[in-house]
Backbone atoms as SQL, in Angstrom:
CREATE TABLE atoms (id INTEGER PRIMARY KEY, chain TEXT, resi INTEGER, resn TEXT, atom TEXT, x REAL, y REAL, z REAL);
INSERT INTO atoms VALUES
  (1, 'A', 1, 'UNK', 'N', -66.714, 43.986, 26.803),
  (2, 'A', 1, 'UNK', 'CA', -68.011, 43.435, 27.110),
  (3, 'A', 1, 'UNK', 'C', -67.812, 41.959, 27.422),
  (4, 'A', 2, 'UNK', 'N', -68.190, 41.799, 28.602),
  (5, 'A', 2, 'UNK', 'CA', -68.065, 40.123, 29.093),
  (6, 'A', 2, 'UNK', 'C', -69.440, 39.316, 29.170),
  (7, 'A', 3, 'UNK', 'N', -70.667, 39.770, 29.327),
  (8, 'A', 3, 'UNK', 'CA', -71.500, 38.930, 29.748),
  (9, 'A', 3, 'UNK', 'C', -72.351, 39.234, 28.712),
  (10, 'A', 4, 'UNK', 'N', -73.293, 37.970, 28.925),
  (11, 'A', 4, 'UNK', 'CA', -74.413, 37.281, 27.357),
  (12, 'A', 4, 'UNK', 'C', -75.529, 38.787, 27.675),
  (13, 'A', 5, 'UNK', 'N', -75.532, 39.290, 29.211),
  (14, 'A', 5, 'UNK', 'CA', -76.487, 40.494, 29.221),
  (15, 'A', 5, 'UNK', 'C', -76.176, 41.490, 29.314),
  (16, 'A', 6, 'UNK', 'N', -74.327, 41.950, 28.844),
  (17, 'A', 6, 'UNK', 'CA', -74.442, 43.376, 28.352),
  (18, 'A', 6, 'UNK', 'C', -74.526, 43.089, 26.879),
  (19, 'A', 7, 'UNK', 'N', -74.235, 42.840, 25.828),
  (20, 'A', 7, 'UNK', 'CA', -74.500, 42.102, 24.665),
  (21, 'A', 7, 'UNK', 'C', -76.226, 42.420, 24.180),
  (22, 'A', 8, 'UNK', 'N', -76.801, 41.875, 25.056),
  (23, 'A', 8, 'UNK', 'CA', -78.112, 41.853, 24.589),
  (24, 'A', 8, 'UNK', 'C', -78.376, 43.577, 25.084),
  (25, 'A', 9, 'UNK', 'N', -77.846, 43.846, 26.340),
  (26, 'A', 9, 'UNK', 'CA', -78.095, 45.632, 26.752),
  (27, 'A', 9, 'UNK', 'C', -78.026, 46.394, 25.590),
  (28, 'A', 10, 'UNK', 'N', -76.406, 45.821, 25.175),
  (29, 'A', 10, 'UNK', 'CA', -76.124, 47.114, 24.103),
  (30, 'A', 10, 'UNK', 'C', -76.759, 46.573, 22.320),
  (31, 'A', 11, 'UNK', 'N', -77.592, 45.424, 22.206),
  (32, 'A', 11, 'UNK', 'CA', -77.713, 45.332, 20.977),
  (33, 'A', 11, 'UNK', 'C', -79.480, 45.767, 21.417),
  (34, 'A', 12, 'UNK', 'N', -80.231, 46.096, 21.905),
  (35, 'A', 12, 'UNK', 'CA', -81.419, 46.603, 22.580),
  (36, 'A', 12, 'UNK', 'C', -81.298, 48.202, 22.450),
  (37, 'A', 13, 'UNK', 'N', -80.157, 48.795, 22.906),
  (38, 'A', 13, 'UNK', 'CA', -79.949, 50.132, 23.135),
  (39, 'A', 13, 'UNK', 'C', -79.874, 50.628, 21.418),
  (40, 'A', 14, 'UNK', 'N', -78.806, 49.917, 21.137),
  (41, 'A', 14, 'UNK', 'CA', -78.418, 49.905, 19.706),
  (42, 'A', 14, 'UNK', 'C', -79.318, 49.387, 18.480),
  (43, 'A', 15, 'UNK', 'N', -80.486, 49.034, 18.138),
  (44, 'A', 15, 'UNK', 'CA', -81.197, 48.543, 17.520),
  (45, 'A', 15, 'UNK', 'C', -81.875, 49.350, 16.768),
  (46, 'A', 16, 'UNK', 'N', -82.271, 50.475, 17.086),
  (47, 'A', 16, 'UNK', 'CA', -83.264, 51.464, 16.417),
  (48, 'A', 16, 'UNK', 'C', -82.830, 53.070, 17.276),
  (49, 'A', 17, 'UNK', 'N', -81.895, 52.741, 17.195),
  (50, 'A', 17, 'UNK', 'CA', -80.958, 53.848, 17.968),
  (51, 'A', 17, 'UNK', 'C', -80.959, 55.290, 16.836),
  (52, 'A', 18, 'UNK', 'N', -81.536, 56.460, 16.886),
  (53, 'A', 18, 'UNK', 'CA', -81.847, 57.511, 16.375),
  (54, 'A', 18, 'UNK', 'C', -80.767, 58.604, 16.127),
  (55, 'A', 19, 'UNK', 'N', -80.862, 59.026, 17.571),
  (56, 'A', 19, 'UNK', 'CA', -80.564, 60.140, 18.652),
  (57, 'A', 19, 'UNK', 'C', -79.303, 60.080, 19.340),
  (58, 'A', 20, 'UNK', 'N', -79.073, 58.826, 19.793),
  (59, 'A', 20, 'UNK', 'CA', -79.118, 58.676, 21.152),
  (60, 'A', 20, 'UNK', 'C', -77.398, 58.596, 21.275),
  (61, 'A', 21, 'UNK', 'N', -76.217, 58.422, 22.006),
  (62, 'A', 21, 'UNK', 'CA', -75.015, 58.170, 22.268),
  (63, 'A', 21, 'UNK', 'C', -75.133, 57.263, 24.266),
  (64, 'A', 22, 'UNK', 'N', -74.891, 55.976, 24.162),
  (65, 'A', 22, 'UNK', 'CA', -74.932, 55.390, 24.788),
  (66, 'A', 22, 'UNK', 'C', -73.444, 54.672, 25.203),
  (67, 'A', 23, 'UNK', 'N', -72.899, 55.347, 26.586),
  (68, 'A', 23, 'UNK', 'CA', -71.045, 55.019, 26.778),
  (69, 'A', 23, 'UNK', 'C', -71.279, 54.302, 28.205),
  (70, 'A', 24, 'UNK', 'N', -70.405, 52.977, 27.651),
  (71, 'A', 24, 'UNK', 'CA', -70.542, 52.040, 29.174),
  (72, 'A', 24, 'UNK', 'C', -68.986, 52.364, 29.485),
  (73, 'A', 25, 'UNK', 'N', -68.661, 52.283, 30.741),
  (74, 'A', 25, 'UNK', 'CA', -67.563, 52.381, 31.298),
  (75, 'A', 25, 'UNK', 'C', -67.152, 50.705, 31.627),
  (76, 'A', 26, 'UNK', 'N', -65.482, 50.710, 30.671),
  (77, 'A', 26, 'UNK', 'CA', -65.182, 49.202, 30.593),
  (78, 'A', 26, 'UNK', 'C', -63.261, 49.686, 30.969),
  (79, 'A', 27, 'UNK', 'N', -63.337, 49.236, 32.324),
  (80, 'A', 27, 'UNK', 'CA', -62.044, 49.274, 32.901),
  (81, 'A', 27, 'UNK', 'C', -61.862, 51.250, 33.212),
  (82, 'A', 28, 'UNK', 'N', -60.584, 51.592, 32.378),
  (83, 'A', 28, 'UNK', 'CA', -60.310, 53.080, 32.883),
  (84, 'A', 28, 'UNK', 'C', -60.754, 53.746, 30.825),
  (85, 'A', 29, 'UNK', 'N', -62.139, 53.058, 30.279),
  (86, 'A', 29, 'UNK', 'CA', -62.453, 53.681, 29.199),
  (87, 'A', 29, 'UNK', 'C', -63.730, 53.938, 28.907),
  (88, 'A', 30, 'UNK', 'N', -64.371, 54.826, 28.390),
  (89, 'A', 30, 'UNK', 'CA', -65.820, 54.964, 27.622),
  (90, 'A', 30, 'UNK', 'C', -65.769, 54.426, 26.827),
  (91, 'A', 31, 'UNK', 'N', -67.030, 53.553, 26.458),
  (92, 'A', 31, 'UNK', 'CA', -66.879, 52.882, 25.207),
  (93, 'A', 31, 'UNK', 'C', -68.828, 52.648, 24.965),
  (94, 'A', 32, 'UNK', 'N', -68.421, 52.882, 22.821),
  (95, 'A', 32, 'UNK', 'CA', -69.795, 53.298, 22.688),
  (96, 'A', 32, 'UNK', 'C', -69.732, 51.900, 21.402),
  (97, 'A', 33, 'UNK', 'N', -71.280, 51.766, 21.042),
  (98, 'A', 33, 'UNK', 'CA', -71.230, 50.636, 20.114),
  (99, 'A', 33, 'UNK', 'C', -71.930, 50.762, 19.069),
  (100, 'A', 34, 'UNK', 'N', -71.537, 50.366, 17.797),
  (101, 'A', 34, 'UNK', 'CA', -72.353, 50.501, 16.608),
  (102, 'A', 34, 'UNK', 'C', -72.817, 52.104, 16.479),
  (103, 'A', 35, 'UNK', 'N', -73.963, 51.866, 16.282),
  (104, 'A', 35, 'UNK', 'CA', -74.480, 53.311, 15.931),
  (105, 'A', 35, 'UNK', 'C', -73.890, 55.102, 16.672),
  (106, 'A', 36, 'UNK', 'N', -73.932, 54.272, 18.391),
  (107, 'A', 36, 'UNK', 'CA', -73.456, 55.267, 19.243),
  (108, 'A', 36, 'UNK', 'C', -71.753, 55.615, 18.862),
  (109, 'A', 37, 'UNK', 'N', -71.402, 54.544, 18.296),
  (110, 'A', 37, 'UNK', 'CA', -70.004, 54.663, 17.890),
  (111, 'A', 37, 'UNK', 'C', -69.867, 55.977, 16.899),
  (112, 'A', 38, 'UNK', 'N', -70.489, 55.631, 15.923),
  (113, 'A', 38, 'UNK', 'CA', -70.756, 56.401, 14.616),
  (114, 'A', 38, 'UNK', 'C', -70.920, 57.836, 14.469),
  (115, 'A', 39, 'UNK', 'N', -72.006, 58.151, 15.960),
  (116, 'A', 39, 'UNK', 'CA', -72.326, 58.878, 16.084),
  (117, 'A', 39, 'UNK', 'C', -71.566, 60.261, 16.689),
  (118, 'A', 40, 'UNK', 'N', -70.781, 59.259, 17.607),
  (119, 'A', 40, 'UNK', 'CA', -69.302, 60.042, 18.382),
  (120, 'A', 40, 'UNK', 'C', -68.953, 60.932, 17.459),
  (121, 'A', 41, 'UNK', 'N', -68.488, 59.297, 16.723),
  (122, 'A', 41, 'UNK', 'CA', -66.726, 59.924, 15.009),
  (123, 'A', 41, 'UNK', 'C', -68.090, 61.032, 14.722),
  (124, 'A', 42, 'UNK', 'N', -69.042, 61.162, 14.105),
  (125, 'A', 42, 'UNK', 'CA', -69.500, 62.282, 13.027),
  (126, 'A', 42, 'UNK', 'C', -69.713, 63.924, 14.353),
  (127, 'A', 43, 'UNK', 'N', -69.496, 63.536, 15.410),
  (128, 'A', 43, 'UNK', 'CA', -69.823, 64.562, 16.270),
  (129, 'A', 43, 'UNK', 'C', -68.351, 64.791, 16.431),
  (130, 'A', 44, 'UNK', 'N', -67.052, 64.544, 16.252),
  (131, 'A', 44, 'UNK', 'CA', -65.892, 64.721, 16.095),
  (132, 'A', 44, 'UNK', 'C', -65.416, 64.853, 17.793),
  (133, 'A', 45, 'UNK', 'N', -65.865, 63.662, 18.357),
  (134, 'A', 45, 'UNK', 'CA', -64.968, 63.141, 19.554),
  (135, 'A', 45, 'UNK', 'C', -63.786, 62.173, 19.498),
  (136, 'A', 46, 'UNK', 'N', -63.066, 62.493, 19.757),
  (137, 'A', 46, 'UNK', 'CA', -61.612, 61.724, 19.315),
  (138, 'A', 46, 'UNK', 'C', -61.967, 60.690, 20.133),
  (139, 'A', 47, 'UNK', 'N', -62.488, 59.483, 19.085),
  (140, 'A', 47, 'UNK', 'CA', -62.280, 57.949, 19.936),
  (141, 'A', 47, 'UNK', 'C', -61.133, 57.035, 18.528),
  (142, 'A', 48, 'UNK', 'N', -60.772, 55.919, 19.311),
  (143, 'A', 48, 'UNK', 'CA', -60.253, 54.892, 18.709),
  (144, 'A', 48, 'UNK', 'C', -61.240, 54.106, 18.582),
  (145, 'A', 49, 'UNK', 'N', -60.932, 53.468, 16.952),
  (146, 'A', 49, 'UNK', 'CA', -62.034, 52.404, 16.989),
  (147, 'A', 49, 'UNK', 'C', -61.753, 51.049, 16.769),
  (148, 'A', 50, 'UNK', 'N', -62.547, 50.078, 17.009),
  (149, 'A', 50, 'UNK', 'CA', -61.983, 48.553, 16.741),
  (150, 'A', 50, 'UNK', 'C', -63.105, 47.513, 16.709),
  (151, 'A', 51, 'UNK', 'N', -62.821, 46.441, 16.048),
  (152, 'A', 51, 'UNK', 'CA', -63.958, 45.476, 16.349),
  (153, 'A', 51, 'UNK', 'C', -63.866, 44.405, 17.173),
  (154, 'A', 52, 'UNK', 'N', -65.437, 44.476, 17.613),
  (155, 'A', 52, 'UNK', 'CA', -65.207, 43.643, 19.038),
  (156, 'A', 52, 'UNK', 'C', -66.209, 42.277, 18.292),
  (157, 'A', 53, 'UNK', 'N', -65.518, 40.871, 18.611),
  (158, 'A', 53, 'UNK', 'CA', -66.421, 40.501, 18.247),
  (159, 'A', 53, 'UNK', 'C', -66.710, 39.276, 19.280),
  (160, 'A', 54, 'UNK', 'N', -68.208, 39.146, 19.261),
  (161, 'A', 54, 'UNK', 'CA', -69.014, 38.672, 20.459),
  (162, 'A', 54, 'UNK', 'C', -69.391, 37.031, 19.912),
  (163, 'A', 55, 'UNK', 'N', -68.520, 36.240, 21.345),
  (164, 'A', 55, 'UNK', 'CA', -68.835, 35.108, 20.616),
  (165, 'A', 55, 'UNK', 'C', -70.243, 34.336, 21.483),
  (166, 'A', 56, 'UNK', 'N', -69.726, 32.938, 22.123),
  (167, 'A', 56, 'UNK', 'CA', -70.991, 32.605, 22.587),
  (168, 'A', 56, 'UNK', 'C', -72.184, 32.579, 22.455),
  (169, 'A', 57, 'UNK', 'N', -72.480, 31.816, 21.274),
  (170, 'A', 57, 'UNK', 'CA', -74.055, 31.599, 20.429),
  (171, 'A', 57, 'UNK', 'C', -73.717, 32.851, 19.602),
  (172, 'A', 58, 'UNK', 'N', -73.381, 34.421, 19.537),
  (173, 'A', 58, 'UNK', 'CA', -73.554, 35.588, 19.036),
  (174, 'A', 58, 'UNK', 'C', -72.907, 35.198, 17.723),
  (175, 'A', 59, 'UNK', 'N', -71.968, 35.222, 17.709),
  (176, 'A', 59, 'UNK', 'CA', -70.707, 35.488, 16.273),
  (177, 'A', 59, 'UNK', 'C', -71.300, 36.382, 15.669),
  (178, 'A', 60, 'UNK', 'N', -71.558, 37.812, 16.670),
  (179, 'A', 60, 'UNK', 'CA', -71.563, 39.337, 16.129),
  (180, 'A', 60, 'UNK', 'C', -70.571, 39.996, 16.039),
  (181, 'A', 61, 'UNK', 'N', -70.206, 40.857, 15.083),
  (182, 'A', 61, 'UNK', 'CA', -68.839, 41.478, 14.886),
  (183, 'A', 61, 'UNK', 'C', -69.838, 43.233, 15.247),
  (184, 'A', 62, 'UNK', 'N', -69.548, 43.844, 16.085),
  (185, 'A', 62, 'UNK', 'CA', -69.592, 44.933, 16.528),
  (186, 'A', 62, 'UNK', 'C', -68.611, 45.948, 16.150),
  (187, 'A', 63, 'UNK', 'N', -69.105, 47.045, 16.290),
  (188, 'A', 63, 'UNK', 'CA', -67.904, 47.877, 15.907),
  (189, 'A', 63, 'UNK', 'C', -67.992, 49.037, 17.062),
  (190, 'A', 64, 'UNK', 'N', -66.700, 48.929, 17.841),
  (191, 'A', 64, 'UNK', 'CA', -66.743, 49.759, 19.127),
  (192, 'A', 64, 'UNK', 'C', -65.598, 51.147, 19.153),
  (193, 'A', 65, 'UNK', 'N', -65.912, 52.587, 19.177),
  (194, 'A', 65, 'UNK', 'CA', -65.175, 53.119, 19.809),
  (195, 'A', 65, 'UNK', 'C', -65.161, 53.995, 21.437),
  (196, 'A', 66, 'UNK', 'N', -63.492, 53.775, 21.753),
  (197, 'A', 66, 'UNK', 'CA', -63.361, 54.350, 23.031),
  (198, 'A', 66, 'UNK', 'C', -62.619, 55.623, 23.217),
  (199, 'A', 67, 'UNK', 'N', -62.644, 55.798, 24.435),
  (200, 'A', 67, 'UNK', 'CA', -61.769, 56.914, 24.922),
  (201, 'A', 67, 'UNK', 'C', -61.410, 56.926, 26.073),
  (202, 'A', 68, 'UNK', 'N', -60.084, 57.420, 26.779),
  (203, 'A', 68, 'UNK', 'CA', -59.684, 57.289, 27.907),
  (204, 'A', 68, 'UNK', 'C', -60.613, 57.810, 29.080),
  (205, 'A', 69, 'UNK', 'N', -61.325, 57.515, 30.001),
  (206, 'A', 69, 'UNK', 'CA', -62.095, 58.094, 31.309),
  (207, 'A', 69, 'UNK', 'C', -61.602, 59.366, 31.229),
  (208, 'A', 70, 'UNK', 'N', -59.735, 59.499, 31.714),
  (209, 'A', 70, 'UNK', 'CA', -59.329, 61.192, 31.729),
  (210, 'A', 70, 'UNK', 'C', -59.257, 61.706, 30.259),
  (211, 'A', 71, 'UNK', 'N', -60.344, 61.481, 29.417),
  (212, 'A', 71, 'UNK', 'CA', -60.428, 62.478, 28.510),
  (213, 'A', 71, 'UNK', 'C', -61.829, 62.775, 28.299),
  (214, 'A', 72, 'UNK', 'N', -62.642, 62.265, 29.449),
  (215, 'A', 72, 'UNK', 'CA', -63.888, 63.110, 29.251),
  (216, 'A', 72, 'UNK', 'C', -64.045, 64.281, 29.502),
  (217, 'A', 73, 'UNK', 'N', -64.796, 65.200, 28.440),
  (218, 'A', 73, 'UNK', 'CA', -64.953, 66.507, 29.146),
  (219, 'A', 73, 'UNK', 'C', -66.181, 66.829, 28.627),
  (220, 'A', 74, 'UNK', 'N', -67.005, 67.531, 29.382),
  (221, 'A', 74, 'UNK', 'CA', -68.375, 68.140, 29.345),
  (222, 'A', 74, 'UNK', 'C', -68.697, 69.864, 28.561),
  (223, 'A', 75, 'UNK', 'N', -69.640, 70.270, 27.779),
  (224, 'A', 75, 'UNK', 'CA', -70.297, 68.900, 27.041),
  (225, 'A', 75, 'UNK', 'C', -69.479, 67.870, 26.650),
  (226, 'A', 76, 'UNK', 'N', -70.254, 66.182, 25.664),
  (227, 'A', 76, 'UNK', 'CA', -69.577, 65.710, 24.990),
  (228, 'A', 76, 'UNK', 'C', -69.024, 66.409, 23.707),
  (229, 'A', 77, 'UNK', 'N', -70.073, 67.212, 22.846),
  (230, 'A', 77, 'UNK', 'CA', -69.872, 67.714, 21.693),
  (231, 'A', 77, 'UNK', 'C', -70.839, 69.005, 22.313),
  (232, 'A', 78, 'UNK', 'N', -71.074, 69.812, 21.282),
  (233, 'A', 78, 'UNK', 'CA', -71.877, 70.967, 21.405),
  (234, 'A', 78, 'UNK', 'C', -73.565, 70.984, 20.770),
  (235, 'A', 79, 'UNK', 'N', -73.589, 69.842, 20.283),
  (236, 'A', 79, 'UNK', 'CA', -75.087, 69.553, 19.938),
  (237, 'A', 79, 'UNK', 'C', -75.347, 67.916, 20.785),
  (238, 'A', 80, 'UNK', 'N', -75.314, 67.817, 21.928),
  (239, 'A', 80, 'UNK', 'CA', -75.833, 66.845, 22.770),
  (240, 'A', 80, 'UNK', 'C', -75.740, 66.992, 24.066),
  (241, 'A', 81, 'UNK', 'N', -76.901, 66.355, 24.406),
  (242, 'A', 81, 'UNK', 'CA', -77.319, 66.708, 25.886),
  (243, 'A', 81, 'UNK', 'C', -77.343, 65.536, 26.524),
  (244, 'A', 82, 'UNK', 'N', -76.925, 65.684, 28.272),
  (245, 'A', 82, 'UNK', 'CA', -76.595, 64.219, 28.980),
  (246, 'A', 82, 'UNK', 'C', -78.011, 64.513, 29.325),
  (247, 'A', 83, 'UNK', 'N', -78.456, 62.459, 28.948),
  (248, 'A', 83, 'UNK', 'CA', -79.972, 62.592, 29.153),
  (249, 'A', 83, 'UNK', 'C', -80.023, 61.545, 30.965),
  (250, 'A', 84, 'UNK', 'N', -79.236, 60.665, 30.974),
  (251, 'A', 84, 'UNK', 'CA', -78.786, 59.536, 32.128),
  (252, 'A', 84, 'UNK', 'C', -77.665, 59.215, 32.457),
  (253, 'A', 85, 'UNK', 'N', -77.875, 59.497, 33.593),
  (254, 'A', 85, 'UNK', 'CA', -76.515, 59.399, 34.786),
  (255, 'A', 85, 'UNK', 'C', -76.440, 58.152, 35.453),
  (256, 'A', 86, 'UNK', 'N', -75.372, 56.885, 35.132),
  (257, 'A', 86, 'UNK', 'CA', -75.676, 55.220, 36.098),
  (258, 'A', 86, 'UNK', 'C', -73.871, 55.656, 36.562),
  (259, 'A', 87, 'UNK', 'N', -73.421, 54.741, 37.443),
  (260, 'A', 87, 'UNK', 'CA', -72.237, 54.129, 37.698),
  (261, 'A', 87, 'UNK', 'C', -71.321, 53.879, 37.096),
  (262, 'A', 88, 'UNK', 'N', -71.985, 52.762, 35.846),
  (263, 'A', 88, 'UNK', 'CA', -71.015, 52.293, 34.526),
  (264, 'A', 88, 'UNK', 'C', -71.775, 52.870, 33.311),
  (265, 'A', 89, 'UNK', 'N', -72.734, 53.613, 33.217),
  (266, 'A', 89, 'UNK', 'CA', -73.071, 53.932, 31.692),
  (267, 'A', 89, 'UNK', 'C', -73.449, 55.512, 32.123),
  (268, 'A', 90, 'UNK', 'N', -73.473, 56.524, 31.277),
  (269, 'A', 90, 'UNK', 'CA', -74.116, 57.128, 30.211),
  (270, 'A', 90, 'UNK', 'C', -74.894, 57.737, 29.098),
  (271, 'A', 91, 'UNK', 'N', -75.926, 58.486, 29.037),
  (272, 'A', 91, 'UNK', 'CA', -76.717, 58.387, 27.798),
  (273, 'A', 91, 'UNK', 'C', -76.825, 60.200, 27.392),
  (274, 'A', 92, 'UNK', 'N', -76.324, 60.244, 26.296),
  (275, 'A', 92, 'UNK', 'CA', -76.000, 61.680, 25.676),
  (276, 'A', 92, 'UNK', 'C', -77.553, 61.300, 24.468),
  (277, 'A', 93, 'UNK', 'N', -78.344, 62.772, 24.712),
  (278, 'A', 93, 'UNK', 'CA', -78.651, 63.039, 23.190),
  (279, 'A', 93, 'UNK', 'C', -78.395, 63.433, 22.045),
  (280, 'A', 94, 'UNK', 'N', -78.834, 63.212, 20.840),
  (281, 'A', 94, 'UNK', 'CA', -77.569, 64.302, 19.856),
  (282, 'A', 94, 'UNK', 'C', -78.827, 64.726, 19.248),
  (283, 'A', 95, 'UNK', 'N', -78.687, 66.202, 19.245),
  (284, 'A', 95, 'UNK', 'CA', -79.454, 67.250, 18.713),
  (285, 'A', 95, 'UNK', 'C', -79.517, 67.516, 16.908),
  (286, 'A', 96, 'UNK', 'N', -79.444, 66.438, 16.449),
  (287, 'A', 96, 'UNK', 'CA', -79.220, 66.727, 14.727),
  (288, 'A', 96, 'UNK', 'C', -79.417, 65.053, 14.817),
  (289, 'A', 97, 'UNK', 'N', -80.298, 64.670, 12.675),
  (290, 'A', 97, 'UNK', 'CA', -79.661, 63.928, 12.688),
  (291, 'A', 97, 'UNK', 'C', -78.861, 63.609, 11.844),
  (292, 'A', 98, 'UNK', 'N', -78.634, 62.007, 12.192),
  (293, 'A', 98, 'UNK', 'CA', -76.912, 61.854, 11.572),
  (294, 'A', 98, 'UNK', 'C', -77.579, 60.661, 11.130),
  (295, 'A', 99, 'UNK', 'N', -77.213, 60.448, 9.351),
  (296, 'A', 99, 'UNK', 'CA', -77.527, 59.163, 8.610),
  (297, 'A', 99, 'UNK', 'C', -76.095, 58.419, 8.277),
  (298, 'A', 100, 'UNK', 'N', -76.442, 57.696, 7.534),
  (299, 'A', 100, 'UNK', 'CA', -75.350, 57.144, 6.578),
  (300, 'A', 100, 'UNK', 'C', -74.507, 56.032, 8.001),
  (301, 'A', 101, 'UNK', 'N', -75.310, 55.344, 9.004),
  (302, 'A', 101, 'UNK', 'CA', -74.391, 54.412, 9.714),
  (303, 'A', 101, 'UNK', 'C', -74.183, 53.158, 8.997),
  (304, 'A', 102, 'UNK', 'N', -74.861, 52.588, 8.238),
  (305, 'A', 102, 'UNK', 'CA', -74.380, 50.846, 7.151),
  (306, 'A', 102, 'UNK', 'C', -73.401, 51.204, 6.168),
  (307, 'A', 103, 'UNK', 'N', -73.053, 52.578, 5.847),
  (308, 'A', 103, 'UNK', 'CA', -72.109, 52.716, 4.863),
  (309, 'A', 103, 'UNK', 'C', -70.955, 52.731, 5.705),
  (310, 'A', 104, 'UNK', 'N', -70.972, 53.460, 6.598),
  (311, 'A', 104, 'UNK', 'CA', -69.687, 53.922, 7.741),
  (312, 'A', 104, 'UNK', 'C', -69.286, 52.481, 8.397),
  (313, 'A', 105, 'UNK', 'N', -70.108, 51.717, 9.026),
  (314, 'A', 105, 'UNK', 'CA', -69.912, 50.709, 9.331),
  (315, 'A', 105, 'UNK', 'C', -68.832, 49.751, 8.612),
  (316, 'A', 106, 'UNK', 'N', -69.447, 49.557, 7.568),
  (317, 'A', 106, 'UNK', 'CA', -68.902, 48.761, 6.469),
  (318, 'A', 106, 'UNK', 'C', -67.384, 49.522, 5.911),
  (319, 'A', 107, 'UNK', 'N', -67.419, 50.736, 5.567),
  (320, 'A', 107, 'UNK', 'CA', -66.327, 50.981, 5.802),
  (321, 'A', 107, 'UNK', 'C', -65.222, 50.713, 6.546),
  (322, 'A', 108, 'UNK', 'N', -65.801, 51.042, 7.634),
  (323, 'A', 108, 'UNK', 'CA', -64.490, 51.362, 9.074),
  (324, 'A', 108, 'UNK', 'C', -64.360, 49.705, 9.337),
  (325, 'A', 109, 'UNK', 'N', -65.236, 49.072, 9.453),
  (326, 'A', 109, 'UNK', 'CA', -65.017, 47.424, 9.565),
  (327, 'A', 109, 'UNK', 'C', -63.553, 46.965, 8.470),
  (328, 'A', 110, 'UNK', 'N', -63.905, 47.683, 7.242),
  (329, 'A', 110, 'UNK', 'CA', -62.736, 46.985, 5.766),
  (330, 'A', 110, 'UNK', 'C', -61.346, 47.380, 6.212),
  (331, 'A', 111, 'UNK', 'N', -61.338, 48.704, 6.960),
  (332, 'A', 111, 'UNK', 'CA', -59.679, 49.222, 7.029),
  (333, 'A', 111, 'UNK', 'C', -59.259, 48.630, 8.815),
  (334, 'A', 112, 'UNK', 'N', -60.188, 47.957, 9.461),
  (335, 'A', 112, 'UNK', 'CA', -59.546, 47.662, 10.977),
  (336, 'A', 112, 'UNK', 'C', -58.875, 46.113, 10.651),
  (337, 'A', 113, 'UNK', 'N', -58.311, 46.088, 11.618),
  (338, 'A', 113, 'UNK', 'CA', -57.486, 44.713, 11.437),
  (339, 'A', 113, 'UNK', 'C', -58.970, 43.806, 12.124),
  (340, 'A', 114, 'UNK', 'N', -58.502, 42.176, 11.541),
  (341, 'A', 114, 'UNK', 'CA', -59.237, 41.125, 12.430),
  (342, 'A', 114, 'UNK', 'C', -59.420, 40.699, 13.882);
């Protein structure tokens, strides 16, 4: 993520985020943030995860996982549905829900490197 307005995109998308799995395409990877992250790992899509952290006025520590472009395959999981089709993004629904993201967070943040 390079600019002050994907930042604000994905902390907007990500804010009260339910449902939803939201993947921007960054170079030759999908990549999902915070909640959409979370949501992947508990839907058991093999991403890598890491923290990204956003500086420029932000000093937000995000927590992002990806996956290679050639490892998308359709469905994403078997309980979500592609809701939006862009260029560089993505938007999957997920058919269940899924709690427990401030514990997971906080977790997966303690065991990644700085």
């Amino acid at each position: 993520m390079e600019r002050a307005s994907d930042v604000e995109k994905v902390l907007m998308n990500e804010i009260d985020n339910q449902n939803g799995v939201y993947l921007y395409l960054e170079g030759n990877a999908w990549c999902a943030y915070e909640r959409s992250a979370y949501y992947l790992a508990s839907l058991r899509v093999p991403v890598v995860l890491k923290k990204e952290v956003v500086g420029e006025g932000y000093d937000v520590v995000l927590l992002k996982a990806f996956f290679a472009v050639d490892d998308m395959c359709l469905p994403l999981a078997p309980k979500t549905e592609l809701k939006k089709v862009a260029d560089n993004n993505l938007q999957f629904q997920v058919h269940q829900n899924i709690e427990g993201f401030p514990e997971w967070k906080a977790s997966q943040l303690s065991k990644l490197p700085a």
